[in-house]
SEZA-136792 format. One record per residue (C-alpha): x, y, z; residue number from 1; residue in one letter. Coordinates in steps of 0.2 Angstrom, whole numbers, plus 5000, padded with zeros to 4 digits. Layout:
<sites>
xx X	yy Y	zz Z	k NUM	r A
...
</sites>
This chain:
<sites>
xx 5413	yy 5196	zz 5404	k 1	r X
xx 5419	yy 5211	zz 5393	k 2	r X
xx 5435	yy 5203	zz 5389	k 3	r X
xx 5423	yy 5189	zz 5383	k 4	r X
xx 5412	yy 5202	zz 5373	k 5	r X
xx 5424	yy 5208	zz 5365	k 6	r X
xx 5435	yy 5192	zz 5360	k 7	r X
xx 5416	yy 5188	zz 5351	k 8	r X
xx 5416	yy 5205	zz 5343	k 9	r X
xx 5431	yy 5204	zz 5335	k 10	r X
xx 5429	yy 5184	zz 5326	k 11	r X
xx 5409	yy 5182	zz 5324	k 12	r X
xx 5412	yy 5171	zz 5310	k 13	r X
xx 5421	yy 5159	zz 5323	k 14	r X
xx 5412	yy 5144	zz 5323	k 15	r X
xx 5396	yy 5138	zz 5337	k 16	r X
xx 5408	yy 5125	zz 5345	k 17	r X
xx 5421	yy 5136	zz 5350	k 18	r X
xx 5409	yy 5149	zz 5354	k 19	r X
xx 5400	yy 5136	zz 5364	k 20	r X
xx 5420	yy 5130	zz 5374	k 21	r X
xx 5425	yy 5149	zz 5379	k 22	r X
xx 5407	yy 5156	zz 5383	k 23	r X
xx 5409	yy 5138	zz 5392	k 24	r X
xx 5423	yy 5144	zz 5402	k 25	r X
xx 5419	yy 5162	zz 5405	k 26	r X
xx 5405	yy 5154	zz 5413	k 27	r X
xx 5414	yy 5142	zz 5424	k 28	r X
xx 5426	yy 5153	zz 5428	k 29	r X
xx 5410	yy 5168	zz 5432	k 30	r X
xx 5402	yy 5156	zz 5441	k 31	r X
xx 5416	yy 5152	zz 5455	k 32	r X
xx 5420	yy 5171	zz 5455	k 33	r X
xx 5399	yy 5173	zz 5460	k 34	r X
xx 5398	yy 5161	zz 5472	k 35	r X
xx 5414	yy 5167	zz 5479	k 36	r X
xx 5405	yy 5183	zz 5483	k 37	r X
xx 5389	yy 5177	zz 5487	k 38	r X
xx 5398	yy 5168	zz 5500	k 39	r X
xx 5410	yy 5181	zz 5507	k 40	r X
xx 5396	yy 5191	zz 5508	k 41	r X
xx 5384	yy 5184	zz 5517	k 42	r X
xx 5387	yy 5194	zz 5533	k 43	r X
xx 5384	yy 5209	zz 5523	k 44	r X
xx 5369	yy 5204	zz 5511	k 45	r X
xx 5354	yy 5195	zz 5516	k 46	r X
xx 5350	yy 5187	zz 5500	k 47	r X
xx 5366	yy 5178	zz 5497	k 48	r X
xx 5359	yy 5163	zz 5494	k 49	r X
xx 5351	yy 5170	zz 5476	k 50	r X
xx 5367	yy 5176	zz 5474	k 51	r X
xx 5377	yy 5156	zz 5476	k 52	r X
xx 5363	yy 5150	zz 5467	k 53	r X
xx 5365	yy 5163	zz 5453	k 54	r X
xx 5384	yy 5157	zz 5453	k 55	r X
xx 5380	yy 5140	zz 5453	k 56	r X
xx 5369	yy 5142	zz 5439	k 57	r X
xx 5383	yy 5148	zz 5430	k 58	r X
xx 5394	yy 5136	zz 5435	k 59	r X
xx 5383	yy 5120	zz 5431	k 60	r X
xx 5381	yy 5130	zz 5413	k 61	r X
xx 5399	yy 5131	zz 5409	k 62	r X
xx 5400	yy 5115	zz 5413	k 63	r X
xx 5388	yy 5108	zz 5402	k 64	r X
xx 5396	yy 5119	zz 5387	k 65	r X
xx 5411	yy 5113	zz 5390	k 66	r X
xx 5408	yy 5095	zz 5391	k 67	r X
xx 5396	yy 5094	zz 5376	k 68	r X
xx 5405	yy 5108	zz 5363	k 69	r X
xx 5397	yy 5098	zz 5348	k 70	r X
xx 5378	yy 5095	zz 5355	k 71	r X
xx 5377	yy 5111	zz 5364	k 72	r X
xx 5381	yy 5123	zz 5348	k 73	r X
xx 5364	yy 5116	zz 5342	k 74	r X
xx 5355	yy 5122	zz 5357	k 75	r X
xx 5366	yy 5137	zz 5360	k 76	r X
xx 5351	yy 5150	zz 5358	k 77	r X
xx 5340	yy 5143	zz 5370	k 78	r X
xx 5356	yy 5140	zz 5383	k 79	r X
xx 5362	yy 5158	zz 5383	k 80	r X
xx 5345	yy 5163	zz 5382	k 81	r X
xx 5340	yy 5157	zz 5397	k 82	r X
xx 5353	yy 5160	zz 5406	k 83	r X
xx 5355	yy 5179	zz 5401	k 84	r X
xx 5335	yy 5179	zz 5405	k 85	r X
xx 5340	yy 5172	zz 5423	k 86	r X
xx 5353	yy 5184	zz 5426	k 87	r X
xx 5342	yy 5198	zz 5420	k 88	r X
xx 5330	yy 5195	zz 5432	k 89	r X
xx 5340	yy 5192	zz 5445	k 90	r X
xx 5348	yy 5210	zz 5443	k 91	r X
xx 5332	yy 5216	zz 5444	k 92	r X
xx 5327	yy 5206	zz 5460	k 93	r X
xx 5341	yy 5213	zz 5468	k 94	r X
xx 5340	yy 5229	zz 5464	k 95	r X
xx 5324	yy 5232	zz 5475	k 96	r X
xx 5334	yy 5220	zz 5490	k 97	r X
xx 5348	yy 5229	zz 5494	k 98	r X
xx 5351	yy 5249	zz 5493	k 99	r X
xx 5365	yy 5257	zz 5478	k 100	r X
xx 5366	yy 5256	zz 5461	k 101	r X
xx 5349	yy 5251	zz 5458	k 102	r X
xx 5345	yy 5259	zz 5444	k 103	r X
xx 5361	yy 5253	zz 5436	k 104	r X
xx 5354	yy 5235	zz 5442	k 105	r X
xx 5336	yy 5239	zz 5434	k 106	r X
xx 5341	yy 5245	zz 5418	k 107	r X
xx 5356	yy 5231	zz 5416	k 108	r X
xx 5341	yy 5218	zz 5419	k 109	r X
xx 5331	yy 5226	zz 5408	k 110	r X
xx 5344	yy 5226	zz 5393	k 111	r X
xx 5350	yy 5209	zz 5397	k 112	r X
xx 5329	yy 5201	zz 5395	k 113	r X
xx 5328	yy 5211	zz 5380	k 114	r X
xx 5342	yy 5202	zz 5373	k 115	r X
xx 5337	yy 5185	zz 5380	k 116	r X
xx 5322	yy 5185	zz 5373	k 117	r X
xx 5328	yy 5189	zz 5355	k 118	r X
xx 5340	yy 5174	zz 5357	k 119	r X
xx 5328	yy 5163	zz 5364	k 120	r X
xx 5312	yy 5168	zz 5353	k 121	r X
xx 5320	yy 5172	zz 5336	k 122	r X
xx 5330	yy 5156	zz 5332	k 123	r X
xx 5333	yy 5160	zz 5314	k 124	r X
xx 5338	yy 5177	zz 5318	k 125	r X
xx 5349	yy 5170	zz 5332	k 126	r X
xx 5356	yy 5157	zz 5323	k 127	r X
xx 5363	yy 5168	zz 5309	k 128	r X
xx 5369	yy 5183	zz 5323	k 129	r X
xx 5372	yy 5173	zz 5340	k 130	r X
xx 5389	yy 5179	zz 5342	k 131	r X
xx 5385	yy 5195	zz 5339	k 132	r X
xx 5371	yy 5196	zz 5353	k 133	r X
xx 5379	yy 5187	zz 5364	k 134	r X
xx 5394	yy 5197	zz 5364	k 135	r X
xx 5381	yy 5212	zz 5367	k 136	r X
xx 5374	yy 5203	zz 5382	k 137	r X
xx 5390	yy 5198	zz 5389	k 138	r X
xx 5396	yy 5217	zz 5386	k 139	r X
xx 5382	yy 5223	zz 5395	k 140	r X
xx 5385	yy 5210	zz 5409	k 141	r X
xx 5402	yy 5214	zz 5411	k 142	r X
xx 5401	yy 5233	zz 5412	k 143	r X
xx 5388	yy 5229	zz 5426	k 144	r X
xx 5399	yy 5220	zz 5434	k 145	r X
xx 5414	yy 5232	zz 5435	k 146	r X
xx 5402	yy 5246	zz 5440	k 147	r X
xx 5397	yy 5237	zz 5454	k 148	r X
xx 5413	yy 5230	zz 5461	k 149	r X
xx 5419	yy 5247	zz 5462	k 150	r X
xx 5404	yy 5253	zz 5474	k 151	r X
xx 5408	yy 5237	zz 5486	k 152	r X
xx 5423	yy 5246	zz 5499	k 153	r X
</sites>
């Protein structure tokens, strides 16, 4: 998800559509990886289920983006959106289920909503800046991320 940040940083002016295919595949990709660990976890984590659901999510997401490059860019806002608003609640849900890095988890939630919401309930304002707010989000998804696979031992 960094890499995926920072790819967005550095071409904003790329157009929706190929926006739309890679965030497609990062998502894809994220959402094997997520349900992978939701999976292999399950003797360790009680709520592993949200955690397959939330990697199913992703996947079924990717999926879409991929298949429908050309009608998803005009619906892209509301897409990442909502699954950046699902992921943010999510990370906040499971910060108060499972003990460690739950301050990181409630305040990477909390970012993540905030950004949701300006890409969900600002459609002129996403529309001209989407890259650049998805990029944020995904940044902030990913550093998430790579702090918490380095508390898993």
């Amino acid at each position: 998800m960094i890499l995926l940040g920072i790819l967005i940083f550095s071409s904003p002016g790329g157009a929706l559509i190929t926006l739309a295919l890679w965030i497609g595949i990062g998502l894809f990709i994220a959402g094997i990886v997520v349900i992978y660990r939701g999976i292999a976890l399950r003797a360790v984590n009680p709520n592993w289920g949200w955690t397959v659901f939330g990697g199913v999510l992703d996947l079924f997401l990717g999926y879409i983006l991929m298949a429908n490059p050309l009608v998803t860019a005009e619906i892209l806002p509301f897409v990442f959106g909502f699954w950046a608003a699902f992921y943010g609640i999510y990370l906040i849900i499971d910060a108060f289920s499972e003990a460690g890095n739950r301050g990181i988890k409630i305040i990477s939630g909390i970012l993540i909503l905030i950004f949701a919401n300006v890409i969900m309930f600002n459609p002129l304002l996403a529309g001209m800046t989407l890259a650049i707010w998805v990029g944020i989000m995904l940044f902030v998804a990913g550093i998430y991320n790579v702090i918490f696979s380095f508390s898993l031992k």
